[in-house]
Every structure is written in C-alpha cells, then in structure tokens.
N, C-alpha and C positions, 0 to 999 in steps of 0.2 A: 118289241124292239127297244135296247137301250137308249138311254138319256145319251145326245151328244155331250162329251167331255169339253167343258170351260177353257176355253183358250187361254184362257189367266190362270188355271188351275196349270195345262198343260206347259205353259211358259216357265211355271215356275220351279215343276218337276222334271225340264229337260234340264232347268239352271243347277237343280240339286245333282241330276247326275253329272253333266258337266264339268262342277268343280268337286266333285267324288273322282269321277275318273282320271283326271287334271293330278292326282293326288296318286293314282291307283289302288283307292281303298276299296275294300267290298262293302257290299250294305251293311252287312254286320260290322265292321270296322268305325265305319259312320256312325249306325247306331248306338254302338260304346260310348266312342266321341261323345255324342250329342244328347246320350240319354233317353234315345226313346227306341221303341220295338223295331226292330227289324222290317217286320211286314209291314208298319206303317211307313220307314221309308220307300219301301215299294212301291205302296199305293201313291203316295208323294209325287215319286219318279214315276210312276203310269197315269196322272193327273186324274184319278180317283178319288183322292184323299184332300179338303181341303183345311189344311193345318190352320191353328189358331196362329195369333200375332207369337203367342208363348213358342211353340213347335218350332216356330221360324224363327226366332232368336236361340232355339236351343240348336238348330241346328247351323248358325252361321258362329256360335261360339264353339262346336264342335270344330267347323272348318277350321276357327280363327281368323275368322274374316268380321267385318262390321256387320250389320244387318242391309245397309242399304245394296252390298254388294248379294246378298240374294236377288235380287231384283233386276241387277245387270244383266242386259242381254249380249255381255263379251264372251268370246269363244278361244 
C-alpha cells in the first residue's frame, strides 16, 4: 500500500497549480518559466515531489511572484 501523501507537500502542489492555472499556462509553460522538467512539475502538482527551498524559488520567479506567495493559501 502507498505512503500517504504529506499534507504540506499536497498544499503546496495544489498552490502551484493554482497560480499555473490563474495564468492559463500548461506545465510545460511553467516549466520553461521556472526552469525545471516538466514531470517534476507534475509531481510538485500531485504532492509527490518534495522540492528543495531552490525548486521553490525557481518556480515562484517563473510565476513572478515573491516566494512567500507559494505558500499562500488564496484562491
């Protein structure tokens, strides 16, 4: 049986789709932006994956946002 998924992981991969979506970009879009692979936004977004401080700043200067607003739980 799988490992339940991190609530903190999950929090912060609904926040990346979110403000992906908010945007209308696709992952690949995102991941241009932000510089990292594709699949790893995925995993990111299905709270799989948990990114370094680095990953997370690479992808709230892709959004163009600060970093504290990954963290925001606004909708």
């Amino acid at each position: 049986m799988p490992a339940r998924r991190d609530p903190i992981l999950r929090a912060l991969g609904l926040r990346v789709r979110q403000l992906r979506e908010a945007r209308r970009w696709t992952q690949e879009t995102l991941a241009e932006r932000a510089r990292l692979d594709r699949s790893y936004i995925a995993g990111i977004e299905a709270g799989l994956r948990n990114p370094s401080v680095k990953a997370v700043a690479k992808l709230a200067r892709g959004f163009g946002v600060v970093l504290a607003e990954m963290f925001s739980n606004q909708r």
